[in-house]
Each structure stands twice: as structure tokens, then as C-alpha cells.
C-alpha positions in Angstrom: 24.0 -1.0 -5.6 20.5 -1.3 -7.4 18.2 1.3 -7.9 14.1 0.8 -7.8 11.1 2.7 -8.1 8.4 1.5 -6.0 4.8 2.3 -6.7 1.6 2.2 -4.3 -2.0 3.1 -5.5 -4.3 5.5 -3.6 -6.1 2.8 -1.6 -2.9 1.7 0.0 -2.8 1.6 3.2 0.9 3.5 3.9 -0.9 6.2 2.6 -2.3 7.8 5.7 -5.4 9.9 4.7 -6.2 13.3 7.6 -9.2 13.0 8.4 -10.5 9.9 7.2 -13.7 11.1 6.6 -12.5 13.9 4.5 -11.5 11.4 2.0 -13.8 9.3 -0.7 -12.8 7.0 -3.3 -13.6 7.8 -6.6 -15.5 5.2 -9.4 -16.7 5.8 -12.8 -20.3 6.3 -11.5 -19.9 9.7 -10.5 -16.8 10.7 -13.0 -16.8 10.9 -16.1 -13.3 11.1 -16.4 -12.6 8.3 -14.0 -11.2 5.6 -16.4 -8.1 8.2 -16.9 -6.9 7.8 -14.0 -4.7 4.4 -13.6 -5.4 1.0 -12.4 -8.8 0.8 -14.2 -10.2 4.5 -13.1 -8.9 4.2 -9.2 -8.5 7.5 -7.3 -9.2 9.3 -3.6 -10.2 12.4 -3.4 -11.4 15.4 -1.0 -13.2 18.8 -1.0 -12.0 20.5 1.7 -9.8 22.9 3.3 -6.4 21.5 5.2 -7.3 17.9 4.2 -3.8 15.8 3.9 -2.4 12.4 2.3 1.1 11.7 4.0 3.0 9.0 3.0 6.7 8.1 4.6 9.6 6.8 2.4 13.0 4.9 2.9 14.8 6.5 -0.8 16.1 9.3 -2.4 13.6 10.3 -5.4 9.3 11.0 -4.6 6.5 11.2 -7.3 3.2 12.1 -6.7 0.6 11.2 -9.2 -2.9 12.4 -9.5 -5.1 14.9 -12.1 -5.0 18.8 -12.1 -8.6 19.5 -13.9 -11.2 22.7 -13.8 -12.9 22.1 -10.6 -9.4 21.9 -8.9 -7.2 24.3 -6.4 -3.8 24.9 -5.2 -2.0 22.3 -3.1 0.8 22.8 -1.0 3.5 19.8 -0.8 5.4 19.6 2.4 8.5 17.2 2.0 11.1 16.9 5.1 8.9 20.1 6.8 9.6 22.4 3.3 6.7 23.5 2.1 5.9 24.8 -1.4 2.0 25.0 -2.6 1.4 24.4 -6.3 -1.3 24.9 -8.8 -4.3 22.0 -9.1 -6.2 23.9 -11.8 -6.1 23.2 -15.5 -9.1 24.1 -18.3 -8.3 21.1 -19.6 -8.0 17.7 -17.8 -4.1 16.3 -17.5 -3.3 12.9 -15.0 -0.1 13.3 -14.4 2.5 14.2 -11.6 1.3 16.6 -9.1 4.8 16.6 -7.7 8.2 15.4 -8.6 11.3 16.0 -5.8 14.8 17.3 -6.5 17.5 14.0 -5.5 17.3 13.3 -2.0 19.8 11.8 0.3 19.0 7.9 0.3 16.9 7.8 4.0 13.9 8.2 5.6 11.4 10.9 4.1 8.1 12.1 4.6 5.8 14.0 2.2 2.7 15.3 2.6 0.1 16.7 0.0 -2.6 19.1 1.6 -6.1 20.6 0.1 -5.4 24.4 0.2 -9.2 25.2 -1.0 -9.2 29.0 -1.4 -12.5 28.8 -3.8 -15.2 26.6 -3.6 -15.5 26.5 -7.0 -12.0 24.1 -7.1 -12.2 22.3 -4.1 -11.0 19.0 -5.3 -7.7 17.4 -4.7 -6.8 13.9 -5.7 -4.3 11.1 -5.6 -3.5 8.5 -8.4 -0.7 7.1 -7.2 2.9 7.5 -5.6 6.5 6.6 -6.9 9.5 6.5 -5.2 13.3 5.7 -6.3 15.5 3.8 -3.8 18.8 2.0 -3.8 19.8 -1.0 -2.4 22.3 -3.8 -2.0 20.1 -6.6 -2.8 21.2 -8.8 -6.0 18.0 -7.2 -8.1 16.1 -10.4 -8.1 12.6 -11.0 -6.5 11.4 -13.7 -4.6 8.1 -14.7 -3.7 7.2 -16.4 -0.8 3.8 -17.3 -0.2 1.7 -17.7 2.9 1.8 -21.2 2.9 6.0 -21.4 3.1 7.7 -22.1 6.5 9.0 -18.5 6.9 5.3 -17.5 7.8 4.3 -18.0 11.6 0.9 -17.6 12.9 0.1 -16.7 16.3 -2.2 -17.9 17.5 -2.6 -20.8 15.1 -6.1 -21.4 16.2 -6.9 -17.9 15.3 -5.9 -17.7 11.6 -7.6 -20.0 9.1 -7.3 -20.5 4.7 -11.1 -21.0 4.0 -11.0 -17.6 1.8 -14.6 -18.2 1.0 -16.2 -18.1 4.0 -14.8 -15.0 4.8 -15.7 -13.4 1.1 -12.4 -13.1 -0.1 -11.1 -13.3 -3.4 -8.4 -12.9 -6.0 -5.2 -13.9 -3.9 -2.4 -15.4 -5.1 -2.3 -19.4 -5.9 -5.5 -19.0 -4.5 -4.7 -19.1 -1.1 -3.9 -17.1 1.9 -4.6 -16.5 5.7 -7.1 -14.7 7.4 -8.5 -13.7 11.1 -11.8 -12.8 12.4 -12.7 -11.1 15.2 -16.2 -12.0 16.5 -18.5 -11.0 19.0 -19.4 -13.4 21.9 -22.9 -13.6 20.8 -21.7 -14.6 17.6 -21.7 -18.5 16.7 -18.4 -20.2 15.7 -18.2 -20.7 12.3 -17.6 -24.6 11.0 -15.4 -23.3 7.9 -12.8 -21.5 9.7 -11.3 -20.4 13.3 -12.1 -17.1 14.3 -10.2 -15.0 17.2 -12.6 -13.0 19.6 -9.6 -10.5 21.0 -7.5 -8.3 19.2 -3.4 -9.3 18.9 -3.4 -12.2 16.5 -0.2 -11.7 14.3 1.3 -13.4 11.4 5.8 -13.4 11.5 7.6 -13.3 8.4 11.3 -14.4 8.7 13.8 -13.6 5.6 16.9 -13.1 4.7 16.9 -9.7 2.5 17.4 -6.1 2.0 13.5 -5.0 1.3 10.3 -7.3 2.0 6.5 -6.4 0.4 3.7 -8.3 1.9 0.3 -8.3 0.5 -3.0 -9.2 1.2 -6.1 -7.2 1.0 -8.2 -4.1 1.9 -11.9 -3.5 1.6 -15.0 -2.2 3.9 -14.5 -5.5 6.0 -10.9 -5.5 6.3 -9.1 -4.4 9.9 -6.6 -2.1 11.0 -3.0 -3.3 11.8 -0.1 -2.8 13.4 3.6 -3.5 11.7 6.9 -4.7 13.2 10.3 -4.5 11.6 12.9 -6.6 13.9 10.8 -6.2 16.7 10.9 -3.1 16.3 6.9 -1.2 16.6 6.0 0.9 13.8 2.9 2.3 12.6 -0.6 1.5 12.6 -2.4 1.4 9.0 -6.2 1.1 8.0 -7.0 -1.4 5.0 -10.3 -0.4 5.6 -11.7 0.7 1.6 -14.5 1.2 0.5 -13.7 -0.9 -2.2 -12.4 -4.6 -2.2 -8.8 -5.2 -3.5 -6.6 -7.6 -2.9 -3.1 -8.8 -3.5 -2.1 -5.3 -2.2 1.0 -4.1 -0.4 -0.3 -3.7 3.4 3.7 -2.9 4.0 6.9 -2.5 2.7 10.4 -2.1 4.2 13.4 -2.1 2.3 17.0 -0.5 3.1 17.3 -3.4 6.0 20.6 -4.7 5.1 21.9 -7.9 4.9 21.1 -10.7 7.2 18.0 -12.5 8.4 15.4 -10.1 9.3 11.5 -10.6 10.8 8.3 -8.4 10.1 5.6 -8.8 12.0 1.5 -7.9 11.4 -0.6 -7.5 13.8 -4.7 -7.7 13.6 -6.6 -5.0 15.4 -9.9 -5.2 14.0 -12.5 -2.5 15.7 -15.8 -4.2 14.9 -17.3 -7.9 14.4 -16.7 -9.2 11.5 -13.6 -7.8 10.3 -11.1 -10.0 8.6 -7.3 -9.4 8.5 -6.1 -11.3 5.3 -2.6 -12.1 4.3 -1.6 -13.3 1.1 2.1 -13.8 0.3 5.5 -11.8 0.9 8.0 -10.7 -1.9 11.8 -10.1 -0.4 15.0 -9.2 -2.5 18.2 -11.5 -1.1 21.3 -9.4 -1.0 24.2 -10.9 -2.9 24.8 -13.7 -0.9 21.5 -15.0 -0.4 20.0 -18.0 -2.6 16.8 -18.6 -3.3 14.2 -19.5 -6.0 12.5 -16.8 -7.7 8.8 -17.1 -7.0 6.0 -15.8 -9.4 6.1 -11.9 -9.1 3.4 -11.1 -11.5 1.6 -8.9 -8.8 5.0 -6.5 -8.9 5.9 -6.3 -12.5 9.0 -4.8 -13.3 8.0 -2.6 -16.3 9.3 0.7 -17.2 7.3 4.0 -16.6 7.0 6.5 -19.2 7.9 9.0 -16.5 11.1 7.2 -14.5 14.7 6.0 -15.7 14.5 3.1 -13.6 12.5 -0.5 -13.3 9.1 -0.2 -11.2 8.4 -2.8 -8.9 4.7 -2.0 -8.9 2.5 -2.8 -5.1 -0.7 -3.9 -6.7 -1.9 -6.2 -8.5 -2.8 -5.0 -12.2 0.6 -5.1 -14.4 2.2 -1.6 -15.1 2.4 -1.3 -19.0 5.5 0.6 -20.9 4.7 3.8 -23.3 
């Protein structure tokens, strides 16, 4: 068996923000302290009362990472439906965990953090960034497999296209990836690239492994989607920011077993204009798979000052040892 931490920033998308609108990203424009938060100074935050970040898990170990500072309240943490509501204030600033669980039965687990504002003096709750520890059965390699490689399928062809810059996209991997549009009727066909004007268009990943990451990006013009493990539907997630990132995990499944296994992503964009991009796809084989390890610089395995075990780490900055 293997053991992994896996870490997701705040923008991710498998973080599910209640209600959206409660939630804003913070920058260094309007913190001072932003730059101590991680990832270059990258954090979401709200203000008020019952406001909630729930994120679901397949593992047996959760960390919650974000800042307890002066103008901050209490929080509860509600993990499985147990719910225990902890301090946010300090006098002076600390990013660190806002919650670490006890060992958990490897499984399925869901956490959620909630604003329990009670002055408005502290109204502010953020998150950093979330850990969590899993074990597996794969043969603790990595392999990358980008979006150009046979095991990606694009339905409809005509509605995906790789011309990354006329759709303002930037920073994937190899420079390249796959992206669909969805455009009004009024709107005029672009030369550079095929555009879809319905809602549905899906990318399949086929693999042999037990956990798959797939990246691509999020930003204010990036579209909802839908996921699908062995046909199987799951949730629907927003990678719409309000800042531009890419080579981020829009989903990650792991725990699958061995044996060949399919994911699928599906567009549903809400407004013209809104681009669902896919970069590339990281799986681990289980011991009897082969493969060729692919460049996984966008999920270094570092160590965390604050874990026993590698992190695989779902963004794209590289996660640096103490």
C-alpha cells in the first residue's frame, strides 16, 4: 500500500463555496498580509454569518489550511456530520492549519468549514489550502498524459479546438491543450478555432490506474462542468475565478482499483463566451501497469513541514520543503 497527501488551493474547483457570492478572492491589493498566505499570496475569504467551504474526500487524514488573525471569529468544522466550532481569532497573525482530523477510516469523507460570525468586529474566515492523506495500491509512480495522447477522446470533435490563443489562454503544459466555446447565434464563427453553440461537449479520459488528476484551467471566463467516473455521474463544479489560473486540478479520483477505468468532463458553460479548457491528466498505474513517467512538475512530490508523507501537490507552483 502507498500513502499520499494530496493538496488543492482555495480556487479549486472541488472546493464548493455556499453561497458563491459570499465568497471573494483575496490579492495583495487590499491585504497587506496577503503574500503570507501560500502560492504567491492566494486565499478566499467571507464576512458573513453561516457562509461554508465543503470539500469531499476519498482518505483517511484532512488538513485545513488558512490564517487565524485579529479581525477573525470562531468557525465550526463539521466532518462526517460532527461538528466542533473553533477559535479564528489571534492578536497576532499565524497561517497555519485551521483544522487537523483524528485517523479516519480510508473512504469517502466530507468536511465542511462554516463562518460562525458572532461579532462584526471578526467577521472574516479564510481558506489557504486543503490536505488530505490517502492510501492506495498503485506502484507510487506518476504518469503524465497529456491532452494530445490517444487516451483523450473529444466529443464532439468539431467542438473542441488547441488554438489557446484565441481563446486567451495561457500557461498549460507543453504549451498545449483543448478547449470549447459556447457562442451565441448572433455571434460569428471564429477562423482560429471550432466553437460549440449547445451545452454537452465532453472530453473521455481512458487509463489504467488507481487515482487520475486532470488539469486545466479556471478563471472569470472559464465554464461550469460536470464529472464522470466509469460512467458513473458525479458532481458539478465551477472553475469560474475571478482570477486566471491554469494547470489546475478541475478533478481528482483515486481509490479506483486496478483495471482500465474512464473519466469523463463535461462543458456546461452558462453564458457566451465561456471556454472549458483541458490541459493534461496525471494517473498512478497499480503494480502491474507499465507506462512511461511523464513530466510531473505541476504535482511535485515535496515534503510538507506539517505531514509525514510525500504531497502530490494540484497546482501548478512547486511545493517547497522547510
Amino acid at each position: 500500500m502507498t500513502s499520499r497527501n494530496f493538496t488543492i488551493d482555495n480556487v479549486n474547483p472541488m472546493i464548493q463555496y455556499a453561497p458563491a457570492s459570499a465568497w471573494t478572492e483575496g490579492n495583495k491589493l487590499t491585504d497587506p498580509l496577503a503574500s503570507s498566505y501560500s502560492n504567491g499570496g492566494t486565499f478566499t475569504l467571507c464576512t458573513t454569518q453561516g457562509s461554508s467551504a465543503t470539500f469531499q474526500f476519498n482518505g483517511t487524514q484532512v488538513y485545513v489550511f488558512g490564517a487565524k488573525r485579529d479581525n477573525h471569529g470562531p468557525y465550526s468544522i463539521t466532518l462526517d456530520g460532527a461538528s466542533t466550532t473553533l477559535d479564528g481569532f489571534s492578536a497576532v497573525a499565524t497561517f497555519s492549519t485551521l483544522f487537523v482530523s483524528n485517523v479516519l477510516p480510508q473512504g469517502i469523507h466530507t468536511i465542511t468549514v462554516t463562518n460562525e460570525l458572532n461579532d462584526a468586529t471578526k467577521a472574516f474566515l479564510d481558506i489557504d489550502f486543503i490536505t488530505w492523506t490517502t492510501t492506495s495500491t498503485d506502484s507510487g509512480e506518476v504518469v503524465t498524459i497529456e491532452d494530445t495522447a490517444s487516451q483523450f477522446a473529444y466529443q464532439p470533435a468539431t467542438s473542441w479546438n488547441t488554438d489557446l490563443t484565441s481563446s486567451l489562454l495561457t500557461g498549460f503544459s507543453g504549451n498545449n491543450g483543448q478547449c470549447v466555446i459556447l457562442v451565441s447565434r448572433l455571434f460569428p464563427r471564429s477562423p482560429l478555432c471550432s466553437v460549440t453553440q449547445t451545452t454537452g461537449a465532453s472530453t473521455v479520459i481512458s487509463f489504467t490506474g488507481d487515482f487520475i488528476t486532470v488539469f486545466g484551467a479556471v478563471g472569470p471566463t472559464i465554464a461550469r462542468y460536470t464529472v464522470k467516473v466509469d460512467g458513473a455521474t458525479g458532481a458539478t463544479f465551477n472553475a469560474t475565478k475571478s482570477a486566471y489560473t491554469p494547470q489546475t486540478a478541475l478533478y481528482h479520483a483515486d481509490g479506483l482499483g486496478s483495471g482500465q477505468h474512464t473519466i469523463e468532463l463535461i462543458s456546461q458553460p452558462a453564458v457566451e463566451g465561456q471556454v472549458f479548457a483541458v490541459d493534461y491528466a496525471q494517473v498512478a498505474p497499480t503494480p502491474t501497469t507499465t507506462g512511461t513517467s511523464g513530466d510531473s512538475s505541476a504535482s511535485s512530490k515535496k515534503s510538507s513541514k506539517y505531514l509525514a508523507y510525500p504531497v502530490i501537490v494540484l497546482r501548478a507552483e512547486p511545493f517547497s520543503s522547510a
